[in-house]
KOLMI-123074 format. One record per residue: z, y, x of N, C-alpha, C in turn; residue number from 1. Coordinates in steps of 0.2 Angstrom, whole numbers. Atoms other than C-alpha are relative to their C-alpha. Layout:
BEGIN
nw, nv, nu, caw, cav, cau, cw, cv, cu, kese
Z, Y, X, Z, Y, X, Z, Y, X, NUM;
...
END
This chain:
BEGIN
nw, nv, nu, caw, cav, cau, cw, cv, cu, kese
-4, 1, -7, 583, 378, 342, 7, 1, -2, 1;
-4, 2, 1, 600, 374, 342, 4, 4, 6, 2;
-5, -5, -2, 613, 388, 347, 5, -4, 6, 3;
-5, 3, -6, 623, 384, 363, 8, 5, -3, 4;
-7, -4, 4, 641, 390, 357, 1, 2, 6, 5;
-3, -4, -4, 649, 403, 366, 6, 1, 2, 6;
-5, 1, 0, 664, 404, 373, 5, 10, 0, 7;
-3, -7, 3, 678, 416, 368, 0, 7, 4, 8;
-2, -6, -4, 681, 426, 384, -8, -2, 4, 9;
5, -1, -4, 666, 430, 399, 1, 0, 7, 10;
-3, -4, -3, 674, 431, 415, -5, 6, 4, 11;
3, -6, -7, 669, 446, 429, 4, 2, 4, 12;
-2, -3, -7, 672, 453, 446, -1, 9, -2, 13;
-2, -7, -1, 680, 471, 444, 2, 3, 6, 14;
-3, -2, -6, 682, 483, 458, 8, 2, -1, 15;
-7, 0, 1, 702, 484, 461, 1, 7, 2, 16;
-1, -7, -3, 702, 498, 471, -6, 2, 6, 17;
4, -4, -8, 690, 510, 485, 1, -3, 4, 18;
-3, 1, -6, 690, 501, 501, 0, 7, 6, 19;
2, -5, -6, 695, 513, 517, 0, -1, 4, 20;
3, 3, -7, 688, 503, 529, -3, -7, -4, 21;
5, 7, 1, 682, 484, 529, 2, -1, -7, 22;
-1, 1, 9, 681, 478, 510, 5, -7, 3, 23;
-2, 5, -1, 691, 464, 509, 0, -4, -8, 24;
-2, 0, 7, 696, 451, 494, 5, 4, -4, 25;
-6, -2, 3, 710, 462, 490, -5, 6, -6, 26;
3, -7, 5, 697, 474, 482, -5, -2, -4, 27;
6, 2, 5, 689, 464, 470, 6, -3, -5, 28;
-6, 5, 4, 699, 457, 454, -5, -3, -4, 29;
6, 6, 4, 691, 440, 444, 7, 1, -8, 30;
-4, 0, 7, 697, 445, 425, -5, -3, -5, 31;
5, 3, 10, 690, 440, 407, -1, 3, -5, 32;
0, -4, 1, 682, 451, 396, -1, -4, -8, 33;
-1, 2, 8, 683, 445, 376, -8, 1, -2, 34;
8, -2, 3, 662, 441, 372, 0, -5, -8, 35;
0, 2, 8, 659, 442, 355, -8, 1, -2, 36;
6, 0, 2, 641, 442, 344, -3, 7, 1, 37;
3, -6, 1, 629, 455, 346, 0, 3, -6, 38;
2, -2, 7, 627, 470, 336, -5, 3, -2, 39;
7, 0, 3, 613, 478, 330, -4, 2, 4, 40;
4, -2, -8, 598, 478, 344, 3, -3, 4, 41;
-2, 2, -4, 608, 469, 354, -1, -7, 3, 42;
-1, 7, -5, 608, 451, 366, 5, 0, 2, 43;
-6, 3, -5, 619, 442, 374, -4, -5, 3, 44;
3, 4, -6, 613, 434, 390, 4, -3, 4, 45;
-5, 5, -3, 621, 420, 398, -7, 1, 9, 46;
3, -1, -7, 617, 425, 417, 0, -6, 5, 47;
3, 7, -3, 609, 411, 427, 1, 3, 8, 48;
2, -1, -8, 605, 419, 446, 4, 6, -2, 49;
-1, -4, -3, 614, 434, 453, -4, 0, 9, 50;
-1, -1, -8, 609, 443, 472, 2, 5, 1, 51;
-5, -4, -5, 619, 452, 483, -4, 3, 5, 52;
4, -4, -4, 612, 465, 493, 8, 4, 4, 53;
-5, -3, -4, 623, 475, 506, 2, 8, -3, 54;
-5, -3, 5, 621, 490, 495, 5, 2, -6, 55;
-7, 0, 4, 634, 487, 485, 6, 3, 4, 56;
-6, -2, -1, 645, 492, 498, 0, 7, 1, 57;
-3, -10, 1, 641, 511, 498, 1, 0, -10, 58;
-1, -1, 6, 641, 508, 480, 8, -2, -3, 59;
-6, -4, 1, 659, 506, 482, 6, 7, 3, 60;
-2, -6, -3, 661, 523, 490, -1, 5, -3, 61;
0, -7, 1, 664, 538, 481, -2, 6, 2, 62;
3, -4, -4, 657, 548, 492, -4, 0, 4, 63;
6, 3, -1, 642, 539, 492, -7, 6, 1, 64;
4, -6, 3, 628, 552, 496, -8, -5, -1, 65;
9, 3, 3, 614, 538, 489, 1, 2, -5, 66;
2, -3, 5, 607, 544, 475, 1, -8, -8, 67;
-2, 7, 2, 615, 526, 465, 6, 0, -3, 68;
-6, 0, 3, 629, 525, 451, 6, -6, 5, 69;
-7, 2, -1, 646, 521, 459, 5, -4, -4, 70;
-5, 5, 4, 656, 505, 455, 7, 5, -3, 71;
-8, -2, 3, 673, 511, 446, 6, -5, 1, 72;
-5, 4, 0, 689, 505, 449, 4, -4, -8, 73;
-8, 5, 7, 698, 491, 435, -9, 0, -5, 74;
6, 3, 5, 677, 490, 427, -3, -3, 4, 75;
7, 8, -3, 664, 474, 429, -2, 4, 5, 76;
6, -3, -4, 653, 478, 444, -6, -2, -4, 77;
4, 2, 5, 636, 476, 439, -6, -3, 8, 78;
4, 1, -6, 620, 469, 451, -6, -4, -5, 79;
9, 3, -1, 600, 462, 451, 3, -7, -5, 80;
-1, 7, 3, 602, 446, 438, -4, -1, -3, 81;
4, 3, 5, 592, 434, 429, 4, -3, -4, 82;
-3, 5, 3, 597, 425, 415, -5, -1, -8, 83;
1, 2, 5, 593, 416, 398, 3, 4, -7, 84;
-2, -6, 6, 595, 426, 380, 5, -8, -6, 85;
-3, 7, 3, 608, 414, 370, 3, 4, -8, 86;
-1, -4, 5, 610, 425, 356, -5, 9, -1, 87;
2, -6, 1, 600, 439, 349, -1, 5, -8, 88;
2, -4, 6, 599, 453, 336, -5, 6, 2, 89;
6, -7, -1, 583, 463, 341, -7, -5, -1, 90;
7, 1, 0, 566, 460, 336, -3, 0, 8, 91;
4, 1, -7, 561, 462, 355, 1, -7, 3, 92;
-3, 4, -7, 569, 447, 365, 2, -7, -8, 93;
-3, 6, 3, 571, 427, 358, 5, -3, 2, 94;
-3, 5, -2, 584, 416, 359, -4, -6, 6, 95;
6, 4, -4, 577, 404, 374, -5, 7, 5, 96;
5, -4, -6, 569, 419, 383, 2, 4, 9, 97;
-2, -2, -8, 571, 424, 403, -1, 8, -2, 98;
-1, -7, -2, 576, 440, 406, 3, 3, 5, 99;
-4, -3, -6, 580, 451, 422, 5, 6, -2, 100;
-4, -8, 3, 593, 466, 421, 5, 0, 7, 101;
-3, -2, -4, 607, 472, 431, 8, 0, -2, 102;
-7, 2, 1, 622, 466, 423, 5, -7, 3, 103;
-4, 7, -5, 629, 455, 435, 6, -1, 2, 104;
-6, 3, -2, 644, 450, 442, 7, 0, -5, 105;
-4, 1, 5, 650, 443, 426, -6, -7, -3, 106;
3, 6, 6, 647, 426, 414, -8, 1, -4, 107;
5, -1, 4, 637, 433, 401, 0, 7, -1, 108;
3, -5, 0, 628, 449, 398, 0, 2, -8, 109;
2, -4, 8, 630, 461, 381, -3, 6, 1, 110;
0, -8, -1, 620, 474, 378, -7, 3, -4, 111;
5, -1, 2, 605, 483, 369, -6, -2, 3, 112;
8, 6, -3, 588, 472, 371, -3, 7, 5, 113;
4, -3, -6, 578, 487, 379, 4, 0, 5, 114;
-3, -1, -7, 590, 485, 394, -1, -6, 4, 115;
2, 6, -3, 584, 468, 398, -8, 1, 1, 116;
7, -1, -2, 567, 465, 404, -5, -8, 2, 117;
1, 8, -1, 557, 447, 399, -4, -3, 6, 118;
5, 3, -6, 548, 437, 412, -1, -7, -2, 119;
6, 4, 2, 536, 425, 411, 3, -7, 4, 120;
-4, 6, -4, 545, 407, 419, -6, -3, 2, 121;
5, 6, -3, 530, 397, 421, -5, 5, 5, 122;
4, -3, -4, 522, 414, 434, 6, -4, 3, 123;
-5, 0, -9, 537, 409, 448, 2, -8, -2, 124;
-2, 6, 0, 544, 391, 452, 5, 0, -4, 125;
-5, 1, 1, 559, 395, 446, 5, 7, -1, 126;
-3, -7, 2, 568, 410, 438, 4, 4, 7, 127;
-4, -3, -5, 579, 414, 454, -6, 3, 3, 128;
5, -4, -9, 561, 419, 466, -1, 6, -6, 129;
-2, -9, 4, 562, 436, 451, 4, 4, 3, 130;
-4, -3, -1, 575, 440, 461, -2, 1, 8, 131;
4, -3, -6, 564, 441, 477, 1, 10, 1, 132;
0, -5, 0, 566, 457, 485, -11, 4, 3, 133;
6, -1, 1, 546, 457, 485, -5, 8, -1, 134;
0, -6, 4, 544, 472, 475, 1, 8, 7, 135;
-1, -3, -5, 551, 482, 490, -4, -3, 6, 136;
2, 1, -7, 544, 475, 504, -9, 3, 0, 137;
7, 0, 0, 525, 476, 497, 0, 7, -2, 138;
1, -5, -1, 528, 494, 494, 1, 4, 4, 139;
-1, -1, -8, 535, 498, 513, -6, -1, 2, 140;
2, 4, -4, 525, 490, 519, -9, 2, 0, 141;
5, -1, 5, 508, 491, 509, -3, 7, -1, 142;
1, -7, 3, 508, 507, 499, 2, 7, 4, 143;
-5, -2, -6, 520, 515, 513, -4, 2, 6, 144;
2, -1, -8, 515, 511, 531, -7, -2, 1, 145;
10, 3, 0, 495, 505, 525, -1, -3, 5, 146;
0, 5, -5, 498, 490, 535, -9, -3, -2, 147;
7, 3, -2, 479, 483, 541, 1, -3, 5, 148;
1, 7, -6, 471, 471, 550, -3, 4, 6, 149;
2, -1, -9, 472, 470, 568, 7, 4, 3, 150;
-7, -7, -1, 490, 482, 568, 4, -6, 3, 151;
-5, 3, -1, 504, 477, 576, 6, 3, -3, 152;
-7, -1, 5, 520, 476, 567, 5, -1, 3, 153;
-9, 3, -3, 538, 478, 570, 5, 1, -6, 154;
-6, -1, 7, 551, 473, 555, 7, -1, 3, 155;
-7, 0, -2, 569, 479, 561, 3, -3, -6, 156;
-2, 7, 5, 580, 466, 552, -2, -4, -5, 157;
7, 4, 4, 567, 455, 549, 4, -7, -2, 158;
-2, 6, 1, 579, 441, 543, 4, 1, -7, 159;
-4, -3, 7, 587, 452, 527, -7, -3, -6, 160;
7, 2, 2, 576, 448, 513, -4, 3, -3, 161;
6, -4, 1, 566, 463, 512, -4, 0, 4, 162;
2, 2, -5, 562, 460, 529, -3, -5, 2, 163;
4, 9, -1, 556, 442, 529, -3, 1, -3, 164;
9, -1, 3, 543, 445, 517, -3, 4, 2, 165;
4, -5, -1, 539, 460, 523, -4, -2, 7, 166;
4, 3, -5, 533, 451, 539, -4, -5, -2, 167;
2, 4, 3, 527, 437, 530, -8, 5, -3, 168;
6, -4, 2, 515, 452, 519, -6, 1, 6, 169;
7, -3, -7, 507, 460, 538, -3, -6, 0, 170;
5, 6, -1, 502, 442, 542, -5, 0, -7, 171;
5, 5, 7, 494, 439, 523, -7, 7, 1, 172;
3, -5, 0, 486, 457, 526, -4, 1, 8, 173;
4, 1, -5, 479, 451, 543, 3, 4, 7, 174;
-5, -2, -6, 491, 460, 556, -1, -6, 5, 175;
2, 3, -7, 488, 454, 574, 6, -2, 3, 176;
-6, 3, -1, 504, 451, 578, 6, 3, -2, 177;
-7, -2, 4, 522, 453, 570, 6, -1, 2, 178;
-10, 0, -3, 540, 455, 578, 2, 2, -4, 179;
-6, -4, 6, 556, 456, 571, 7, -3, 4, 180;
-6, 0, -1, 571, 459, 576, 6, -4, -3, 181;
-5, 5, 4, 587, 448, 572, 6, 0, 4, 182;
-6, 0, -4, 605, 444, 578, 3, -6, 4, 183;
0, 7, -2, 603, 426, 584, -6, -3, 2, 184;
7, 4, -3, 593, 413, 593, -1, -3, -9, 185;
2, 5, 6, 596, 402, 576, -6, 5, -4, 186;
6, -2, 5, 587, 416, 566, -5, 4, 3, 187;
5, 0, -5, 575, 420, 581, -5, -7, -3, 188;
5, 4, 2, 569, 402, 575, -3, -2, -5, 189;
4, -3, 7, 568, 406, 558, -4, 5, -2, 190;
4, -7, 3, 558, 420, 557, -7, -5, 3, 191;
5, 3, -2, 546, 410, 571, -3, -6, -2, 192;
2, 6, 2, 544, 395, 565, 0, -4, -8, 193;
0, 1, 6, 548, 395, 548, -5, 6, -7, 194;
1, -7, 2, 543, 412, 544, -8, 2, 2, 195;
6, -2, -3, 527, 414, 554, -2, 5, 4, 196;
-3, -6, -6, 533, 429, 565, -4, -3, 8, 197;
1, 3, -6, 525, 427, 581, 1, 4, 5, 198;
-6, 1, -5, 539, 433, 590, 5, 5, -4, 199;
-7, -4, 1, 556, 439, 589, 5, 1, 6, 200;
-5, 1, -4, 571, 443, 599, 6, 2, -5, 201;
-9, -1, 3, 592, 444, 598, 1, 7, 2, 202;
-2, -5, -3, 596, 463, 598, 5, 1, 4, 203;
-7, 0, -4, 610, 459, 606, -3, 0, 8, 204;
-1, 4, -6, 603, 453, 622, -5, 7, 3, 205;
3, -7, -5, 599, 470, 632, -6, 6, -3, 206;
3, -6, 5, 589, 487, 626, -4, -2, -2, 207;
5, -1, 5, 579, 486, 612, -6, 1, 2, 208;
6, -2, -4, 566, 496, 620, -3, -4, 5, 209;
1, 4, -5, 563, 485, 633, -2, -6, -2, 210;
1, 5, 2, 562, 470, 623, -6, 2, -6, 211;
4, -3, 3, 548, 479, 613, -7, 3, 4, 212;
5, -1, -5, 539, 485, 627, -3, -7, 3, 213;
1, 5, -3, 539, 466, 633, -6, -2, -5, 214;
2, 2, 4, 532, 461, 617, -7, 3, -2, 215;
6, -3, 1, 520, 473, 613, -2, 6, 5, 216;
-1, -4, -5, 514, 481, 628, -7, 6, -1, 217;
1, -6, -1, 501, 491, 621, 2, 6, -7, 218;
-5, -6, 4, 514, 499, 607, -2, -3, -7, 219;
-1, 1, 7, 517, 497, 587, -5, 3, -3, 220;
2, -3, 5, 507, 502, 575, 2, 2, -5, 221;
-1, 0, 5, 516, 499, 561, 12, -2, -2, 222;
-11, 1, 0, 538, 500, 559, 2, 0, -7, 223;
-2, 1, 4, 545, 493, 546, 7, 0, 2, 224;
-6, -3, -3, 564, 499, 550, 3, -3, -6, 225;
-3, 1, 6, 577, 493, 539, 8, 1, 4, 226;
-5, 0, -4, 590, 496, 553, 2, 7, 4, 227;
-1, -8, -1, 589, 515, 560, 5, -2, 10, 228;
-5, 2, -8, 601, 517, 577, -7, 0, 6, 229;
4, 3, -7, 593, 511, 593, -7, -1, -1, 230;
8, 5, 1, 577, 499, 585, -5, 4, -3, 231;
4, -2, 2, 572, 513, 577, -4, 4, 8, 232;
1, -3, -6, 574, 525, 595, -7, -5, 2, 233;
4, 2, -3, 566, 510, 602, -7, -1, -4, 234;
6, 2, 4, 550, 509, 591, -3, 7, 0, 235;
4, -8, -1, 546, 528, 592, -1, -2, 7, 236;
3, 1, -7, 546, 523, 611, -5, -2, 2, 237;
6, 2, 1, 534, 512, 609, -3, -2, -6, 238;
6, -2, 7, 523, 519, 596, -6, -1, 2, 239;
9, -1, -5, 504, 517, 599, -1, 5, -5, 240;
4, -6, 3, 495, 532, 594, 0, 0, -6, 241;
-1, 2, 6, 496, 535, 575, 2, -4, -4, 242;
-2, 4, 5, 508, 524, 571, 3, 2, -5, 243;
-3, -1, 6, 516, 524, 554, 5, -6, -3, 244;
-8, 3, 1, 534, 521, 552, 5, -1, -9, 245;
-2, 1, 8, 539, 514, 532, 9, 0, 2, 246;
-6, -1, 0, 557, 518, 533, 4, -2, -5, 247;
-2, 3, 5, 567, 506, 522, 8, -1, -1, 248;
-7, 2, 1, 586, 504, 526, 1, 4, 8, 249;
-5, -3, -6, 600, 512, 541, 2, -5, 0, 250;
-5, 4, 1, 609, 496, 541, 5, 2, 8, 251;
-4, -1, -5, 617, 502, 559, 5, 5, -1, 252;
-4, -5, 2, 624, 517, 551, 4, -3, -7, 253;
-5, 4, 8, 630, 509, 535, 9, -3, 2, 254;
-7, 2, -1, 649, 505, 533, 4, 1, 6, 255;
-3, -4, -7, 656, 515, 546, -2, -3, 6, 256;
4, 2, -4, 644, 511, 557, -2, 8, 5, 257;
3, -5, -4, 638, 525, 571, -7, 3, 2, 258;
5, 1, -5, 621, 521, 575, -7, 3, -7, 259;
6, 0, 4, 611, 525, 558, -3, 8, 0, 260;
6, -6, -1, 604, 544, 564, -1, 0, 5, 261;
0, -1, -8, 596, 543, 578, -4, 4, 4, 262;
5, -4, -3, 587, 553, 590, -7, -1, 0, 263;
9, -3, 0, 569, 559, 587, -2, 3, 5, 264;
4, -5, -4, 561, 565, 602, -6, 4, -3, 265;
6, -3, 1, 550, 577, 594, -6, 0, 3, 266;
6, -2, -2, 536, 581, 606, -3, -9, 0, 267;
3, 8, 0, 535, 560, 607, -4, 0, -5, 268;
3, -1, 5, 531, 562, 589, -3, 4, -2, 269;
6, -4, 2, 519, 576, 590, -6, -3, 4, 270;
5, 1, -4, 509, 571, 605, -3, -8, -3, 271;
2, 6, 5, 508, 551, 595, -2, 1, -6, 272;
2, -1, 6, 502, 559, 581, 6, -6, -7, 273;
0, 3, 5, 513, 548, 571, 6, 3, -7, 274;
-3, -1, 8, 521, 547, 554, 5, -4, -2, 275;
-5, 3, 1, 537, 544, 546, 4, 1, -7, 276;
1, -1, 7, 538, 540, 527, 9, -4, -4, 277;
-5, 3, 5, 555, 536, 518, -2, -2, -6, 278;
-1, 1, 7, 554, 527, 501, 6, -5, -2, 279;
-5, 4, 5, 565, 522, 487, -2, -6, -2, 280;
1, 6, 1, 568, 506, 482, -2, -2, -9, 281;
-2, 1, 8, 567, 510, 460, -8, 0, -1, 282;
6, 0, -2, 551, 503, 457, -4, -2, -9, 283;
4, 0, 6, 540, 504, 441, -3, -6, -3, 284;
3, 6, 3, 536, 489, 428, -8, -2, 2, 285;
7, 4, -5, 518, 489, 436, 1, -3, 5, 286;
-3, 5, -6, 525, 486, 451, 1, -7, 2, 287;
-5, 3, -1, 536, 476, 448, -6, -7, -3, 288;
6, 3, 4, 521, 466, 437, -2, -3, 5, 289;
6, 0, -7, 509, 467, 450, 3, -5, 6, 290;
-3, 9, -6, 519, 456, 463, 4, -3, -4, 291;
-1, 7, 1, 526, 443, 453, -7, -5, -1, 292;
7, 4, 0, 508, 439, 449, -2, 1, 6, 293;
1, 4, -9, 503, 440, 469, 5, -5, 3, 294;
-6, 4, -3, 521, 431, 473, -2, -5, -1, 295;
-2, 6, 1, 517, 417, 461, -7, -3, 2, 296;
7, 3, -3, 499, 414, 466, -1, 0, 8, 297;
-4, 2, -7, 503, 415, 485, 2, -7, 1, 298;
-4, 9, 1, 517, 401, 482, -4, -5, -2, 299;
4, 6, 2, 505, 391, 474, -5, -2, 6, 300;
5, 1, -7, 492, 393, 489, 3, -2, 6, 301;
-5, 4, -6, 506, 388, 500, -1, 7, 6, 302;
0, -5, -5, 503, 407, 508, 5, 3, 1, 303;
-7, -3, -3, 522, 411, 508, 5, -4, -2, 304;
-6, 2, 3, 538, 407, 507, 4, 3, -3, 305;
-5, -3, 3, 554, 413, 497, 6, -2, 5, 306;
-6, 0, -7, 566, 415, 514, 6, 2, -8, 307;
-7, -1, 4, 584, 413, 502, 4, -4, 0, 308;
-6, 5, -3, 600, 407, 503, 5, -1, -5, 309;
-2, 2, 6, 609, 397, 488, 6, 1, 0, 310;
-6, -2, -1, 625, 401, 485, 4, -6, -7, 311;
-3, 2, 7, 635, 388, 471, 6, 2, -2, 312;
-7, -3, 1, 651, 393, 463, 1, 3, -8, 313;
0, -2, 5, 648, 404, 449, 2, 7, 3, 314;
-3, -7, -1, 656, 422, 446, 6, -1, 4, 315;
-4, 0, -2, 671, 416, 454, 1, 2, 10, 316;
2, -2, -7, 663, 416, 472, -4, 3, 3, 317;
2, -5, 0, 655, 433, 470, 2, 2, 6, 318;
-4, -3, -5, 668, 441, 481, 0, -3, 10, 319;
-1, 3, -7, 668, 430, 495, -8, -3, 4, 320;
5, 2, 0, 650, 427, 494, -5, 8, 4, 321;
0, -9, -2, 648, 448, 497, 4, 1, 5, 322;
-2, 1, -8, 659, 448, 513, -4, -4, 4, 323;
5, 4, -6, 649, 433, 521, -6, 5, 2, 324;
5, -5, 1, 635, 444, 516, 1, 5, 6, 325;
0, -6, -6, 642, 459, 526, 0, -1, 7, 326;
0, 3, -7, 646, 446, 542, -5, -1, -1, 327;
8, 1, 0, 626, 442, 541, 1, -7, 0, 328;
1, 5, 0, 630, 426, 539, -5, -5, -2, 329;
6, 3, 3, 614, 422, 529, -6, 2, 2, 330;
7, -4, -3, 595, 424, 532, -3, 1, -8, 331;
4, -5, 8, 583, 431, 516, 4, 2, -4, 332;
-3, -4, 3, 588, 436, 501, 8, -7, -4, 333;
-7, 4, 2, 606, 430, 495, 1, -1, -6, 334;
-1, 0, 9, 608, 420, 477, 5, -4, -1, 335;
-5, 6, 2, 623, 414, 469, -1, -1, -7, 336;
2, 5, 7, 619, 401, 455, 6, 2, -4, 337;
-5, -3, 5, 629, 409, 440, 2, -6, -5, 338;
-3, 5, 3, 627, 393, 428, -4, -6, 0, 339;
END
């Protein structure tokens, strides 16, 4: 095989400074970092796919109380990446081989092989559905809320892209019906019509509650929350008897938000018998295994989609790619083509 030559520097997106308020461009700098040969044990991976997730923005808060390493200011950010091995000095990994890791928001990737992690190109269409947020969703959702057949389902911000597959899994897992909340008619018609949702509304257009009670008049079974605030209020409202609530994200309380703790009527949820399960998103090489092989034999049966939104530019349109991101500008999960 025939070395692709490297180029002398790498560029990447370093945090500049802490936002104390909205993040803007001013708090990202695009610099260049000197990439040279690996040393001993090491790869150099030229990163093909980045995704952006919205936690990156408590991950630029020092005062972050997730349990998640905080960006630094004037060093790389890092994030979810796939890419190709273009150099290697370890017995574990080839030149020519896919790997996932978390060195992202830069060109090319150095670093000791066990820190990458290889994947199989010919399970997924195409190296970027790795970066499915899959993995989370089938555990919410699955191992979590023990979604069954005949439940009714509600996935609050069922247009991010834990949330659209996670609606996507209740239907595969025989769910009776599945709503999901959203911020637009447009992706009111993506969830319906593309997605297989059969129904949604715009949370915007009058209380939650009400639009839940419309929908499902004799109560939720099953709450996949990814949003906290109001949709969660209104989903305890209407709970049906033993429902079980997988708890995945506050997006309403995030980023100087107000709405991410919300009121619990206790006696609601003693007399509903119901249940209220947080988990974490750091999920174990079975796991992670385990749905690539359901992902990729699904997609071939034509039993789901890959709700995601392409992003071209490279590392330079990182930054401006992670603001759109925080306007909600996109629907599934967000990838910017790195090379």
């Amino acid at each position: 095989m025939t070395l692709e030559a490297l180029p002398a520097t790498s560029r990447e997106v370093r945090l500049a400074a802490y936002p104390e308020a909205a993040v803007t461009l001013d708090h990202f700098e695009l610099a260049e970092a000197p990439l040279a040969e690996p040393g001993e044990g090491e790869v150099v991976v030229r990163n093909d796919w980045m995704t952006l997730g919205s936690v990156a923005r408590d991950q630029m808060n020092p005062h972050t109380t997730l349990p998640i390493p905080v960006f630094q200011p004037g060093v790389a950010m890092w994030g979810r990446t796939v890419g190709t091995v273009v150099r290697s000095n370890s017995p574990l990994l080839a030149v020519g081989d896919l790997v996932e890791h978390f060195n992202g928001w830069r060109d090319y990737a150095v670093g000791d092989a066990h820190g990458f992690f290889r994947r199989d190109r010919d399970q997924l269409p195409g190296s970027e559905y790795f970066l499915s947020q899959g993995p989370t969703a089938w555990h919410g959702l699955v191992e979590t809320a023990r979604v069954a057949e005949g439940d009714v389902v509600f996935v609050s911000g069922a247009t991010n892209g834990v949330g659209a597959l996670a609606g996507q899994l209740a239907k595969l897992r025989g769910a009776k019906k599945v709503i999901g909340s959203t911020g637009s008619k447009e992706k009111i018609d993506f969830l319906v019509q593309e997605l297989g949702f059969d129904a949604a509304f715009d949370y915007h257009d009058g209380p939650v509650a009400d639009r839940l009670a419309e929908l499902a008049p004799d109560g939720v079974d099953v709450v996949f929350d990814n949003v906290g605030g109001e949709q969660f209020e209104a989903a305890v409202a209407n709970a049906a008897h033993g429902a079980r609530f997988a708890l995945c994200g506050a997006l309403a309380g995030q980023h100087g938000g107000d709405g991410g703790s919300p009121r619990l009527p206790l006696m609601t949820a003693i007399t509903k018998d119901l249940s209220f399960r947080g988990f974490a998103t750091l999920h174990t090489p079975d796991q992670i295994d385990g749905w690539n092989a359901r992902f990729g034999e699904w997609l071939r049966e034509g039993r789901i989609v890959f709700p995601h939104t392409v992003v071209d530019g490279g590392v330079p349109v990182l930054p401006e790619t992670f603001l759109a991101l925080q306007e909600r500008r996109y629907s599934g999960t967000v990838l910017v083509k790195l090379s």
